[in-house]
C-alpha positions as CSV (number, residue, x, y, z in Angstrom):
1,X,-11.3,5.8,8.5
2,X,-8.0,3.9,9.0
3,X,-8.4,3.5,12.9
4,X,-12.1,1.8,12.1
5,X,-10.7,-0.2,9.5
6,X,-7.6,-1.6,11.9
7,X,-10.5,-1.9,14.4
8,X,-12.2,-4.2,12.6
9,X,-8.8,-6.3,11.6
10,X,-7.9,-6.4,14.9
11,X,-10.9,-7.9,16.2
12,X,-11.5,-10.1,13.3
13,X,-8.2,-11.7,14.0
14,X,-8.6,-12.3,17.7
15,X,-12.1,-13.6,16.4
16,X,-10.8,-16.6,14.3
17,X,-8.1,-17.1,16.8
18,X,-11.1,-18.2,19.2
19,X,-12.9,-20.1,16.9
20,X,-9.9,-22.3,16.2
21,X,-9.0,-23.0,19.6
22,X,-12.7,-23.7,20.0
23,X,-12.9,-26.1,16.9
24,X,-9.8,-28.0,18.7
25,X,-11.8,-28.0,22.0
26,X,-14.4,-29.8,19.7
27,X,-12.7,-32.4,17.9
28,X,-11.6,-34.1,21.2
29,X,-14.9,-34.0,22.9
30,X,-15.9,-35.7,19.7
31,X,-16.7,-39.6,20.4
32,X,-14.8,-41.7,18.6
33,X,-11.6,-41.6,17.3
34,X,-9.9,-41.2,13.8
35,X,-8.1,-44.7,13.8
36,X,-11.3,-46.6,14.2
37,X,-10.3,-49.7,11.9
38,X,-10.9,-52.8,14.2
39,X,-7.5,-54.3,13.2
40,X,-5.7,-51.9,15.0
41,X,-4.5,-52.4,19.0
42,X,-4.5,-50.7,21.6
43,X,-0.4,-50.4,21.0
44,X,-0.6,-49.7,17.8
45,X,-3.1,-46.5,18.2
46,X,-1.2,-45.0,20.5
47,X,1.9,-45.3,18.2
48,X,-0.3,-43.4,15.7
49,X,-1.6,-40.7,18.1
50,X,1.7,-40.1,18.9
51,X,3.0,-39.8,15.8
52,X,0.3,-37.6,14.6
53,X,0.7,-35.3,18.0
54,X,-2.4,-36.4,18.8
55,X,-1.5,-37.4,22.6
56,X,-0.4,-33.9,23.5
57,X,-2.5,-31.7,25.7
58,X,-4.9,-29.6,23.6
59,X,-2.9,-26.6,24.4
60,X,0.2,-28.0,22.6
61,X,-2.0,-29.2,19.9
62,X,-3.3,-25.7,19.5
63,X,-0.2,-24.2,19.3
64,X,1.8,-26.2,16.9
65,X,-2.0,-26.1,14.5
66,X,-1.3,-22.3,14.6
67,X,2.5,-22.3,13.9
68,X,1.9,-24.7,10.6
69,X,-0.9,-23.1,9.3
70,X,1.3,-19.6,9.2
71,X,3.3,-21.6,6.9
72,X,0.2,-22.9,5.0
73,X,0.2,-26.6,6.5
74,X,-3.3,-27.7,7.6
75,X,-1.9,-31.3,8.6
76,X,-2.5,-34.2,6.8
77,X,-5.7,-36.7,6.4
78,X,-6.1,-39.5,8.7
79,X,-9.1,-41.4,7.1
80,X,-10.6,-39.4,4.1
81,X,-6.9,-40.1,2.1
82,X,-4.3,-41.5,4.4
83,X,-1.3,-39.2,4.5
84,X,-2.4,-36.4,1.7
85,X,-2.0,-32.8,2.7
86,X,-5.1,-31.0,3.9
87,X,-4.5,-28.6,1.4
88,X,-3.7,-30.9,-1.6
89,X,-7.5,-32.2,-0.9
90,X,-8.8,-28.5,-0.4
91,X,-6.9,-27.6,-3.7
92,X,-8.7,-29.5,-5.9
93,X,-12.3,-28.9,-4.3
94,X,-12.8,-25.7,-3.2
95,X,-12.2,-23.8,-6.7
96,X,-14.9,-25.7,-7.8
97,X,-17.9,-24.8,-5.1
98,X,-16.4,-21.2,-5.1
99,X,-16.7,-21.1,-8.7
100,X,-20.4,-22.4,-8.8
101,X,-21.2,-20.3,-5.3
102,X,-19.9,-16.8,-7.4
103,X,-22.2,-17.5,-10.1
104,X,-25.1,-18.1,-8.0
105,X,-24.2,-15.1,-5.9
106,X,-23.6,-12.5,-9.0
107,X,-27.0,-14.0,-10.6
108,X,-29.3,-14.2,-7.3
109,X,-28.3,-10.5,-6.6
110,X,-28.8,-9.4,-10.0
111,X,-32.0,-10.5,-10.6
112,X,-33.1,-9.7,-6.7
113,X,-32.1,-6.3,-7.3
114,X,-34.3,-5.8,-10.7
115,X,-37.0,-7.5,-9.2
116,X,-37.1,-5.8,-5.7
117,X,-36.7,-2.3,-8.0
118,X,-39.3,-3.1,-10.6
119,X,-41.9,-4.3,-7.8
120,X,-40.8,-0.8,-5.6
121,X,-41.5,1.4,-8.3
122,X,-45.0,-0.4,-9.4
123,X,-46.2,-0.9,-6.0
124,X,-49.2,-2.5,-5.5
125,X,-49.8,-3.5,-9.1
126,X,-49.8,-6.2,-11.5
127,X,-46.6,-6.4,-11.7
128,X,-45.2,-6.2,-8.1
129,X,-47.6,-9.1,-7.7
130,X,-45.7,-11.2,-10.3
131,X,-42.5,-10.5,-8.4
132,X,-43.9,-11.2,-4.8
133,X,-45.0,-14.5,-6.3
134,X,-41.6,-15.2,-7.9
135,X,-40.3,-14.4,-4.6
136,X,-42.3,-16.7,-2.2
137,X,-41.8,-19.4,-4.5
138,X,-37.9,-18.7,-4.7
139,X,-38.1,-18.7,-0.5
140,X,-40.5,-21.2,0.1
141,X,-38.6,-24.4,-2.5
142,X,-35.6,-25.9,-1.5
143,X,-32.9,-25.0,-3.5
144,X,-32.5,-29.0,-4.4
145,X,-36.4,-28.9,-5.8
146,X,-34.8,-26.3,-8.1
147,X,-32.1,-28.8,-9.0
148,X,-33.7,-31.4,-9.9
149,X,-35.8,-29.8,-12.5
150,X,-33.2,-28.1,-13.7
151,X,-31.7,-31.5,-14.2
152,X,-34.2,-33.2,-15.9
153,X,-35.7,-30.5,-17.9
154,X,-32.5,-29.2,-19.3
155,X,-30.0,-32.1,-18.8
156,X,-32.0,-34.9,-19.5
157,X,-35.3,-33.7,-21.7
158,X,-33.4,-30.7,-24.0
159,X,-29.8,-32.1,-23.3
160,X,-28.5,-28.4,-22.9
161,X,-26.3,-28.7,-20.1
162,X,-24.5,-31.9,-18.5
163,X,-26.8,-33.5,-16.1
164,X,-23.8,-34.6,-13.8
165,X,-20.4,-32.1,-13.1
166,X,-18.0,-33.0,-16.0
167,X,-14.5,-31.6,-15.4
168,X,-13.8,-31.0,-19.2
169,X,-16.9,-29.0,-19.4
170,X,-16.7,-26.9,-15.9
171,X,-18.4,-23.3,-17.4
172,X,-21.0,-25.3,-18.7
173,X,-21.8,-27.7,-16.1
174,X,-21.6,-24.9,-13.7
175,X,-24.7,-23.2,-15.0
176,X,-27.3,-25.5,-13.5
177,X,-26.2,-25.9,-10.1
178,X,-25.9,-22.3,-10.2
179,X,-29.0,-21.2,-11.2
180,X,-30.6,-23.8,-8.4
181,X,-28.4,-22.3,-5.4
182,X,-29.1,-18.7,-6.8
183,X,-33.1,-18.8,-6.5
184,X,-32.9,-18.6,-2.7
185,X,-30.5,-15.4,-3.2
186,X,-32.7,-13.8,-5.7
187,X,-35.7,-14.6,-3.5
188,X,-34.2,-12.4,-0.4
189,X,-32.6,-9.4,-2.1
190,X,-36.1,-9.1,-4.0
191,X,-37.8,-9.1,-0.9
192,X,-35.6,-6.8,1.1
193,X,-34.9,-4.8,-1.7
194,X,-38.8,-4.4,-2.2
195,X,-39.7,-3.4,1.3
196,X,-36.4,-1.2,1.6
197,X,-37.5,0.6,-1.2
198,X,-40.3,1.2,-0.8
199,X,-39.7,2.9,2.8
200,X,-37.0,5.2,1.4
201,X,-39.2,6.6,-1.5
202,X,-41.8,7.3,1.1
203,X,-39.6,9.6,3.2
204,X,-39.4,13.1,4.0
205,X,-35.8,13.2,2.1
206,X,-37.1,11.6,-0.9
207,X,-39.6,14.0,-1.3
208,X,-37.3,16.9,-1.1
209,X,-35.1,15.2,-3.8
210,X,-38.4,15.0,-5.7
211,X,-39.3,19.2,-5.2
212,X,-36.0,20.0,-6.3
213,X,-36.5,18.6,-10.1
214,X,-34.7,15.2,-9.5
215,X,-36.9,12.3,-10.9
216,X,-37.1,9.3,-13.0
217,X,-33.6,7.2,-13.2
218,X,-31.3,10.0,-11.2
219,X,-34.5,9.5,-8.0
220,X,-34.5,6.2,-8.4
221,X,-30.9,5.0,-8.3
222,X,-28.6,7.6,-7.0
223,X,-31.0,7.9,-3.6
224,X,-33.6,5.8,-3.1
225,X,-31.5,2.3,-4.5
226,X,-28.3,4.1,-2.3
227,X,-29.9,4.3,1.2
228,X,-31.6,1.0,0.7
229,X,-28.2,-1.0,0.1
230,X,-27.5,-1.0,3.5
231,X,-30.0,-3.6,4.6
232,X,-29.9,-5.5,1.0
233,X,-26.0,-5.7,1.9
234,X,-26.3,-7.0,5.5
235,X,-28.9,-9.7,3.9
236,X,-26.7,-10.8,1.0
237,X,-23.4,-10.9,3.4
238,X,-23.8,-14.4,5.3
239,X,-25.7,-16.1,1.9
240,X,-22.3,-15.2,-0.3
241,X,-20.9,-17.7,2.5
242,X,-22.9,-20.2,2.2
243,X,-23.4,-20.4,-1.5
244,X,-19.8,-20.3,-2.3
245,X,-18.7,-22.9,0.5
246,X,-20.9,-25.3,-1.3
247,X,-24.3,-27.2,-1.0
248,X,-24.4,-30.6,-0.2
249,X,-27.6,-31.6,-1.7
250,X,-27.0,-30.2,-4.6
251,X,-23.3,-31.4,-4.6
252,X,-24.6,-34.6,-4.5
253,X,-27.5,-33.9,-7.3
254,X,-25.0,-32.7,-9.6
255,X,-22.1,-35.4,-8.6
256,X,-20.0,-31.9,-8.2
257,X,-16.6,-32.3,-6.4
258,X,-16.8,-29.6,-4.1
259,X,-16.4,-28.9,-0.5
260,X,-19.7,-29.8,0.9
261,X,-19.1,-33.4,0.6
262,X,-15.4,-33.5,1.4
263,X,-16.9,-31.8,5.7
264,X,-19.4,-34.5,5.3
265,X,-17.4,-37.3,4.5
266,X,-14.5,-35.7,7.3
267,X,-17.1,-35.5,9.7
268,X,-18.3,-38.9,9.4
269,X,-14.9,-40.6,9.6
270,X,-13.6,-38.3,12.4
271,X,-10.8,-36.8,10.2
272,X,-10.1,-34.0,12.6
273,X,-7.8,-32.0,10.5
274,X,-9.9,-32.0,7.8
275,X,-12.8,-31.1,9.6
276,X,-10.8,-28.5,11.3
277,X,-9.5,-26.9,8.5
278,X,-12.2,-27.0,6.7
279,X,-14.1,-25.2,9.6
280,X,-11.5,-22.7,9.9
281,X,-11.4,-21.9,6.0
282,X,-15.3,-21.7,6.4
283,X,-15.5,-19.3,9.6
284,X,-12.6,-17.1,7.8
285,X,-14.3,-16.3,4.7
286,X,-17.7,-15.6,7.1
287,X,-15.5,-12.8,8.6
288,X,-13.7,-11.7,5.9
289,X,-16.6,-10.6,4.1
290,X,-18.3,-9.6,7.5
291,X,-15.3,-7.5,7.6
292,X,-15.6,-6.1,4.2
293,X,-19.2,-5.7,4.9
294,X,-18.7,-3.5,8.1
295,X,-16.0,-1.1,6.1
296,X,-18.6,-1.4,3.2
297,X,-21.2,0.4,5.5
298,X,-18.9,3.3,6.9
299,X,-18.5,4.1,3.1
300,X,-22.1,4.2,2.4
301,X,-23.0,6.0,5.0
302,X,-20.5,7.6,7.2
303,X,-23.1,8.1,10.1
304,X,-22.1,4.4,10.8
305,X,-18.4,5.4,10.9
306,X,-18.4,8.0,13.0
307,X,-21.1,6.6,15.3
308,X,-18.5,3.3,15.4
309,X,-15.7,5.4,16.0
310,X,-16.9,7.3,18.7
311,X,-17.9,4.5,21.0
């Protein structure tokens, strides 16, 4: 088990090594450049791209990226907030969509789960219907449809929850946003976890569980929801990503702080370093829990482990 799991570091290492030198490949194929203010001369950008480093070969710039970030210095802003340390402006935004982004993933799979389950075990009745309709719609409506009638039915109409983020109230306006981005979550897992289900209490194993006395609850959970994780987790992986990085459109819905609109805004005013931190911070947390995911399967099933291993 240790030599897969310092496999698996090793290569997801080398991994976000190459995806940073590709982000700085990137950033100067980008058109444009981050000191586009029309007051400024010829002289006077290349005073600022040298003092920002920004006239050394990519290499170089590579290089020295690597060697500050070690020491937890992303750069500063060029555009976004002249001067302010990338991760001063990451600081203050990132808790926030990570916040609302763990919510919507704990809730989505929660309710994914019990619905997937429920609809498995009464299979092609009333009630799997219900949850198959639940679970189109959940697919099928943008995950900003969801906000806005959260925001009007419960923020405007019953004046529940804040319609807009408030910082003094960040549990509560949280919920909303939370329960919009979850939807699409709960949608999938019920789906997969439906299907999965379904296929693992038809099988030959399952039935021998069955003839030896097993049944009800012990059936249900400790082997048919076991061996159907396996595709639920590889599902729920990349969405945990995505949700707790943050959602623009909803972001903007919710006039949340996060990091959706900080990229955006980066991206828009070519403020390399924040786009390529940002990027970075993004594609690390995709591998990390990648990673986790991979070790997560050779505990499940250690097929997958020893299979790994002896390849």
């Amino acid at each position: 088990m240790k030599k897969y799991i310092l496999k698996r570091v090793l290569i997801s290492l080398f991994t976000l090594l190459v995806i940073l030198f590709v982000l700085f490949v990137l950033m100067q194929l980008m058109p444009g450049s981050p000191f586009n203010d029309e007051k400024l001369n010829d002289s006077q950008r290349a005073q600022l791209y040298a003092k920002y480093g920004l006239d050394k070969p990519v290499v170089i710039q590579f290089l020295t990226y690597v060697k500050n970030m070690l020491t937890g210095d992303f750069g500063v802003s060029y555009n976004i907030s002249k001067n302010t340390p990338i991760s001063e402006l990451i600081a203050t935004r990132l808790p926030i969509s990570m916040e609302i982004g763990f919510f919507a993933v704990f809730l989505g799979a929660i309710v994914g789960l019990i619905l997937g389950v429920i609809a498995a075990i009464w299979h092609n009745t009333i009630i799997d219907n219900i949850c198959t309709i639940i679970s189109v719609i959940g697919v099928s409506v943008p995950s900003y449809v969801f906000a806005l009638f959260l925001s009007y039915q419960f923020g405007f109409k019953a004046k529940i929850f804040p319609m807009l983020f408030d910082s003094k109230m960040i549990m509560k306006s949280s919920v909303l946003p939370s329960i919009a981005l979850s939807m699409f979550t709960m949608a999938s897992i019920a789906r997969f976890t439906r299907s999965e289900m379904i296929e693992v209490m038809d099988s030959d194993y399952m039935l021998l569980a069955e003839s030896k006395g097993l049944s009800g609850r012990a059936l249900v959970f400790r082997h048919a929801l076991r061996n159907a994780c396996i595709p639920i987790i590889t599902v729920l992986a990349p969405l945990i990503v995505d949700l707790m990085t943050g959602s623009l459109v909803v972001e903007k819905i919710f006039a949340i702080p996060g990091i959706g609109s900080l990229l955006v805004n980066a991206i828009q005013s070519n403020d390399y370093n924040v786009v390529i931190s940002l990027s970075f911070i993004y594609s690390a947390m995709y591998i990390f829990i990648m990673l986790f995911v991979d070790i997560l399967y050779g505990i499940i099933d250690p097929r997958i482990r020893l299979s790994k291993e002896g390849s």
